[in-house]
Kinemage of the C-alpha trace (Angstrom):
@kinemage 1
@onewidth
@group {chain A} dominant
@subgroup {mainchain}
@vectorlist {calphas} color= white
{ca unk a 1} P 33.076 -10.479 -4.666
{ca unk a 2} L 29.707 -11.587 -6.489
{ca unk a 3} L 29.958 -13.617 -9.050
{ca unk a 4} L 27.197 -12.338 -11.295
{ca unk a 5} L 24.257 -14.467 -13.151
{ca unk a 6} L 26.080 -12.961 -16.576
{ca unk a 7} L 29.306 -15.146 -15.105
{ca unk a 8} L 26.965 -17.755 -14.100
{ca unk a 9} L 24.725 -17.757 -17.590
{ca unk a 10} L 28.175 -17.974 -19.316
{ca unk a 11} L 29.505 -21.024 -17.604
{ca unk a 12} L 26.172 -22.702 -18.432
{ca unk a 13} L 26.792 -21.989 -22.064
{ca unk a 14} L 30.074 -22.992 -22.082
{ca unk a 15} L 29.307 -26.275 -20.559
{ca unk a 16} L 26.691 -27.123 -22.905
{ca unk a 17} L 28.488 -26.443 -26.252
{ca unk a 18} L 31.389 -28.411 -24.110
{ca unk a 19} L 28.376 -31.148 -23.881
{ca unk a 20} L 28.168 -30.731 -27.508
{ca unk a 21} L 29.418 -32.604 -30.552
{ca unk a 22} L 32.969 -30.498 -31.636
{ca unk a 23} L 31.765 -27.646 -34.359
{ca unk a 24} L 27.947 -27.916 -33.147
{ca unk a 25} L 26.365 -24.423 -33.624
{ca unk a 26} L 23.457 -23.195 -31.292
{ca unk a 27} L 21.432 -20.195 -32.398
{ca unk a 28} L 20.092 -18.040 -29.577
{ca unk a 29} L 16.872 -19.132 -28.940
{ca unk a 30} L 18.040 -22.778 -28.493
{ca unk a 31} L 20.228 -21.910 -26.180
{ca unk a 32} L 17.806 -19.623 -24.271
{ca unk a 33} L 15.214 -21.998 -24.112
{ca unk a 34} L 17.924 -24.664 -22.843
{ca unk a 35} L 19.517 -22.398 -20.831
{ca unk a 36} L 16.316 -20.401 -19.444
{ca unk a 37} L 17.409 -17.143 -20.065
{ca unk a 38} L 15.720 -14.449 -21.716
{ca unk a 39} L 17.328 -13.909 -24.911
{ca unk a 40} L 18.370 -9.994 -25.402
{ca unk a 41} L 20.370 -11.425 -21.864
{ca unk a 42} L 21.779 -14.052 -22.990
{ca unk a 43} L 22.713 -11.891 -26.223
{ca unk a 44} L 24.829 -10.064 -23.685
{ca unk a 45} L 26.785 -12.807 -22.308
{ca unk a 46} L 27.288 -14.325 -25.664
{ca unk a 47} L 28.379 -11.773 -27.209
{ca unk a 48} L 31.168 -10.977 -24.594
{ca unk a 49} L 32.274 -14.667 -24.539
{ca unk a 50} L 32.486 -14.162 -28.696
{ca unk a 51} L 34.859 -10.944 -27.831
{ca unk a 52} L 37.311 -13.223 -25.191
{ca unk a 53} L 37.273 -15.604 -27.483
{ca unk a 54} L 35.679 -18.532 -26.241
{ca unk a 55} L 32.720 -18.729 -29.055
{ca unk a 56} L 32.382 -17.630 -32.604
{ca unk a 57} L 29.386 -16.421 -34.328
{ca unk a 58} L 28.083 -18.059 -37.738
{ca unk a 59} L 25.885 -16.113 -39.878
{ca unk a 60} L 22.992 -17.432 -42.296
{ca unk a 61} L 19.563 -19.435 -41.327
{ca unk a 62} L 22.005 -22.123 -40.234
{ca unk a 63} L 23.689 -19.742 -37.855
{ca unk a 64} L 24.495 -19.317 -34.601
{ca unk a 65} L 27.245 -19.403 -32.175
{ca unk a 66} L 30.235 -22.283 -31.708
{ca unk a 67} L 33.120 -22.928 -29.545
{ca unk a 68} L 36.070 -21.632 -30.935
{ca unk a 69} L 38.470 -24.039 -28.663
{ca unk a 70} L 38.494 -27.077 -26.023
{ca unk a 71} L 37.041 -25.248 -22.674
{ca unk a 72} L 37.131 -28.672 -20.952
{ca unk a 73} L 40.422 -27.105 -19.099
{ca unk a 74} L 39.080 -23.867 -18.564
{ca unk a 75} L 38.745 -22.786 -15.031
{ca unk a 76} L 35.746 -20.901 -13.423
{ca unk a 77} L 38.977 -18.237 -12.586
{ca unk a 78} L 39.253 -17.779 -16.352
{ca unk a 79} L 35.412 -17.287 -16.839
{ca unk a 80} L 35.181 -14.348 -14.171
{ca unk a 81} L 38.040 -12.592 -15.551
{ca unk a 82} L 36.411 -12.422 -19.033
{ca unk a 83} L 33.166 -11.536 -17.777
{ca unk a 84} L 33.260 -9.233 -14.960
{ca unk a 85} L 37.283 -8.517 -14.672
{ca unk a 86} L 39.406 -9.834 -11.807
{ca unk a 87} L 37.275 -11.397 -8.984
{ca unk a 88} L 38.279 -9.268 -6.238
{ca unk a 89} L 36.447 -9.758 -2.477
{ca unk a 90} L 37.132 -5.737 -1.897
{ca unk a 91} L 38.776 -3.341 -4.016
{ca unk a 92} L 41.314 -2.271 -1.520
{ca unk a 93} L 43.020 -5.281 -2.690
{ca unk a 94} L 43.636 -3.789 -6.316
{ca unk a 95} L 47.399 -2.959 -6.788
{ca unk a 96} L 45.901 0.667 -7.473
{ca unk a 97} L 44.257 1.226 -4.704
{ca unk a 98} L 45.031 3.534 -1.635
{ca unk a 99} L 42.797 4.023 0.680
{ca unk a 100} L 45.119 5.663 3.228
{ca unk a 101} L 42.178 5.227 6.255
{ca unk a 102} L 44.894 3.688 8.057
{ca unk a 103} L 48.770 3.401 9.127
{ca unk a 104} L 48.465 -0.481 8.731
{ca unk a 105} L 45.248 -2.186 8.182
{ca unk a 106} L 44.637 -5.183 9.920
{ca unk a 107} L 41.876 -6.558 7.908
{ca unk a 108} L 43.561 -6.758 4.866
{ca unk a 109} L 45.794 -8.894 5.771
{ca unk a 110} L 43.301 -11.254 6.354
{ca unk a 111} L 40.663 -10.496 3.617
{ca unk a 112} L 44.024 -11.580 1.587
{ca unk a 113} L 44.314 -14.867 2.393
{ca unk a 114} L 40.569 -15.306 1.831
{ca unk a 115} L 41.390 -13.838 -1.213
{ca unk a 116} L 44.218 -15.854 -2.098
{ca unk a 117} L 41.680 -18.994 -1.146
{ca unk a 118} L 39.024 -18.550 -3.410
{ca unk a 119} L 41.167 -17.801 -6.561
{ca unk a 120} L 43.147 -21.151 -5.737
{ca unk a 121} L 39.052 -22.583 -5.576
{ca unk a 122} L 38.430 -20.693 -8.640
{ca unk a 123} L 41.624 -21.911 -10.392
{ca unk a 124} L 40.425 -25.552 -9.757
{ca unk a 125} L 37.022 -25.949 -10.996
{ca unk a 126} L 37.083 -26.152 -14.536
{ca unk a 127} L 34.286 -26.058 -17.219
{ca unk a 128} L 34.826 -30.091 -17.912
{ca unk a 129} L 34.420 -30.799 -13.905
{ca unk a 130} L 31.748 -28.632 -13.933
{ca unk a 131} L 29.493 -30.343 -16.293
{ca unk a 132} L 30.652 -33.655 -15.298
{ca unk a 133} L 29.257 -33.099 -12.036
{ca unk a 134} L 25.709 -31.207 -13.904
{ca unk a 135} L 22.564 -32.765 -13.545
{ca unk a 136} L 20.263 -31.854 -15.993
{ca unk a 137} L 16.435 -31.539 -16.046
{ca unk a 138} L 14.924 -34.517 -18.766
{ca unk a 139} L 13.518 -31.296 -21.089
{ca unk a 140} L 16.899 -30.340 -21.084
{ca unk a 141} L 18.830 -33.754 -21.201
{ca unk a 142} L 16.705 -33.666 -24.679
{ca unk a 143} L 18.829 -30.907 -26.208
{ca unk a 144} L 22.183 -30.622 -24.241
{ca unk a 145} L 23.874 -34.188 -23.743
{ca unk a 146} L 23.491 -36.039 -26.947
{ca unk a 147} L 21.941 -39.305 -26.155
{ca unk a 148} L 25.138 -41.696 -26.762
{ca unk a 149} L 26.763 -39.989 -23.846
{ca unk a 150} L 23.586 -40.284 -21.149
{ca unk a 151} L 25.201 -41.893 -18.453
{ca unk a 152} L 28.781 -42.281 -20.083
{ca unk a 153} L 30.069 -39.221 -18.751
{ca unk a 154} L 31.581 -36.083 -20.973
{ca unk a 155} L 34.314 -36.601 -23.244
């Protein structure tokens, strides 16, 4: 399983509107200059966090995107699965999948319990853990944490 740098560029927006006063709306280039991604990217990754429902878009010369819930409880699991479907290690572990190489597979077994492992990781790091534990650059400490909260931790 990869996790891709869509999965990863979404988690990074996620934690900074999480950073972010509730109701604060980003248009893209902020958050592609905060984020350092090119912008017809992140237009991809925004868009498909807009269509699982994590962000909203606002329209108008004060538009932009916003969250459209709390994501502090929102696990890195949760994040793959809306960006890149389940994270599977090999797809021999899909319930649809039949390979039929073998009379009993040996390996799998095992690539199971690894499997098993890393969603019970996944299923433990959440957004608000994750940006607790961010440090940011001081150009970006400018534009994601608001200043009241440098050094008093995420709400």
């Amino acid at each position: 399983m990869e996790i891709t740098r869509g999965t990863l560029d979404a988690v990074y927006a996620l934690i900074y509107f999480y950073l972010k006063p509730s109701g604060h709306v980003a248009d893209l280039h902020t958050l592609s200059g905060t984020l350092d991604v090119p912008p017809s990217y992140l237009s991809k990754v925004l868009q498909q966090l807009h269509k699982s429902g994590y962000l909203t878009s606002q329209m108008g010369s004060k538009g932009g995107y916003k969250l459209t819930r709390n994501v502090e409880k929102t696990t890195m699991k949760e994040v793959v699965r809306s960006m890149q479907g389940d994270p599977l290690l090999q797809e021999c572990l899909s319930d649809h999948f039949n390979c039929g190489r073998f009379k009993k597979c040996s390996v799998l077994r095992h690539v199971k319990d690894i499997q098993e492992a890393v969603n019970q990781m996944l299923d433990q790091l959440t957004i608000g853990q994750l940006a607790a534990e961010m440090q940011f650059n001081d150009e970006q400490l400018k534009t994601i944490v608001p200043l009241s909260q440098i050094g008093f931790g995420v709400h």
